[in-house]
C-alpha positions as CSV (number, residue, x, y, z in Angstrom):
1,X,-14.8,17.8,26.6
2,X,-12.4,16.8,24.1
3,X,-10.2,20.6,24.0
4,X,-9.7,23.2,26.3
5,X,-11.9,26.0,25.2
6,X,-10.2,29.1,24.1
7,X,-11.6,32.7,26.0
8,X,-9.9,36.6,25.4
9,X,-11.1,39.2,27.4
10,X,-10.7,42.7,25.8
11,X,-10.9,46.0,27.0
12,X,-9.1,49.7,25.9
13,X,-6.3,50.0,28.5
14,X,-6.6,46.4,30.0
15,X,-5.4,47.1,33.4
16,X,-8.7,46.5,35.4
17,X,-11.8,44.3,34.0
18,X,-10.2,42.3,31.4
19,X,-7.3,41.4,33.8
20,X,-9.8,39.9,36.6
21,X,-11.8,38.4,33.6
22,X,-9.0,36.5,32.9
23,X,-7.9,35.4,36.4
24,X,-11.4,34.3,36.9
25,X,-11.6,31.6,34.0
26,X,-8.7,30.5,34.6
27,X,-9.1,30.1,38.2
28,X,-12.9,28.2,37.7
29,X,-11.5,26.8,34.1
30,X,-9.2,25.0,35.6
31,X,-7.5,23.3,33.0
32,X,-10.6,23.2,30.6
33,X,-10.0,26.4,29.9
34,X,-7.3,29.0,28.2
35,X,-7.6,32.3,29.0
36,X,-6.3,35.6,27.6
37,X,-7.0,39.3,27.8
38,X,-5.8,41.8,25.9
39,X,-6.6,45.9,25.1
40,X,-6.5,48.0,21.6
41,X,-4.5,50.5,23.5
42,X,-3.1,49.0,26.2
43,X,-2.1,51.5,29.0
44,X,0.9,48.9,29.8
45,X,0.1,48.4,33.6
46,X,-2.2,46.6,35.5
47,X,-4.1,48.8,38.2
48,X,-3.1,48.4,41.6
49,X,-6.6,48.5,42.9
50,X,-7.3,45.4,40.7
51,X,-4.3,44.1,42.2
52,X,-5.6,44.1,45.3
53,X,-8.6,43.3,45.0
54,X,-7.5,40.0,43.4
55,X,-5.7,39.4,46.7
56,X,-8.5,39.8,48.5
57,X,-9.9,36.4,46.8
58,X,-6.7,34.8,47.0
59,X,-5.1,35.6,43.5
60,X,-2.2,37.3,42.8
61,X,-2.2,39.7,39.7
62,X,1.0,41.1,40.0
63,X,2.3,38.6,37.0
64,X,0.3,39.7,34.4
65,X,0.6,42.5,31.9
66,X,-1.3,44.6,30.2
67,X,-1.4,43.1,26.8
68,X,-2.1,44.7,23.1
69,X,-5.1,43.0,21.2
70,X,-2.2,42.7,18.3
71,X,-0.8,39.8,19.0
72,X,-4.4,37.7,19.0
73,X,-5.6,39.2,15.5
74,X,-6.3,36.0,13.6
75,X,-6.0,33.2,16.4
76,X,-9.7,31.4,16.9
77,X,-11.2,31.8,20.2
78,X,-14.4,30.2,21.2
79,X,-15.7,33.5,23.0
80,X,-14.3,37.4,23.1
81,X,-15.9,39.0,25.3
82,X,-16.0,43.1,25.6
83,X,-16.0,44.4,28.8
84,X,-18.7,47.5,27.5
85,X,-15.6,49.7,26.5
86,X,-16.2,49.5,22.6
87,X,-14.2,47.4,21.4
88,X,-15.0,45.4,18.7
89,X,-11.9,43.4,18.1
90,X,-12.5,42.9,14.5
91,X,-9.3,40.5,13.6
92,X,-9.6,38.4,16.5
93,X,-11.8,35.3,14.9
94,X,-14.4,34.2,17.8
95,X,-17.2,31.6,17.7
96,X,-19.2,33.7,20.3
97,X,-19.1,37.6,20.8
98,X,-20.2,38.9,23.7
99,X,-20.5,42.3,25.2
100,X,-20.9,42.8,28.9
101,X,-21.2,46.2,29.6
102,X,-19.8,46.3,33.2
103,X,-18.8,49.8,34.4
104,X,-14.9,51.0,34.8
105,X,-14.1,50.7,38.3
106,X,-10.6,52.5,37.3
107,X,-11.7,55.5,39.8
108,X,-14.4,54.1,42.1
109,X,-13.1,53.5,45.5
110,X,-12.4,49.9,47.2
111,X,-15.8,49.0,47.9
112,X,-17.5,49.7,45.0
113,X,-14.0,48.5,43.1
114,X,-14.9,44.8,44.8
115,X,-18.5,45.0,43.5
116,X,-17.3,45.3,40.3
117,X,-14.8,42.3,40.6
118,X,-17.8,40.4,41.8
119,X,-20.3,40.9,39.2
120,X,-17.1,39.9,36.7
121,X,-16.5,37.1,38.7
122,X,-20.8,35.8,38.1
123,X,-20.0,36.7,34.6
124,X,-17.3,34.8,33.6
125,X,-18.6,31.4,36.0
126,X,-22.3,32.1,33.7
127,X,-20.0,31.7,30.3
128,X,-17.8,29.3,31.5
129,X,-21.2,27.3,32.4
130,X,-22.6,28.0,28.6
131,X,-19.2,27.3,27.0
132,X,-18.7,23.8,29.3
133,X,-22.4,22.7,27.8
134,X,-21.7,23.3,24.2
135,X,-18.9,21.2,24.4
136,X,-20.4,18.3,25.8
137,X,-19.8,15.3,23.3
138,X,-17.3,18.0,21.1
């Protein structure tokens, strides 16, 4: 691959999905991948439950910051991704748009929380997989 490939995550508030989106790619992109999330209206905090349940796979959140989808309009990413909010993130300029449509674990409790980090965590190792193939001899 001859660039890193270039991944936003976007949901509303971005404290929950979007954050462990992120931490994911970056954690099985390695350094093949840039990762970003961001939120139309970001609530300006990062859940505690997500938080933790990063911890619980060895990650720790507690650096990141829920970030406005402002300060991406325009920059080229080769997949946003929608976490089935409703976003649309019309001034961000993607290659691939995909919604995923993954529930908001904001006020489930831990267990059901952790099922949601996992199905995230499938997710973003399936697109990571896709992206990795189309940029085989790029």
């Amino acid at each position: 691959m001859d660039r890193k490939r270039r991944v936003i995550f976007v949901c509303v508030e971005n404290p929950n999905r979007s954050q462990m989106a992120e931490a994911f790619a970056r954690i099985h992109g390695g350094d093949t991948v840039e990762a970003f999330s961001a939120g139309s209206r970001p609530s300006g905090r990062v859940n505690p439950k997500a938080v933790e349940a990063m911890r619980q796979v060895g990650h720790d959140l507690t650096a990141h910051t829920s970030k406005g989808l402002d300060e991406f309009n325009g920059r080229e990413f080769d997949a946003a991704v929608t976490m089935g909010c409703g976003d649309e993130c019309p001034l961000v300029v993607a290659r691939r748009r995909v919604d995923w449509k993954i529930p908001d674990p904001k006020e489930l409790p831990p267990g059901r929380f952790n099922e949601v980090r996992d199905l995230i965590e499938r997710k973003v190792k399936e697109l990571l997989a896709v992206l990795g193939a189309e940029g085989v001899g790029a």
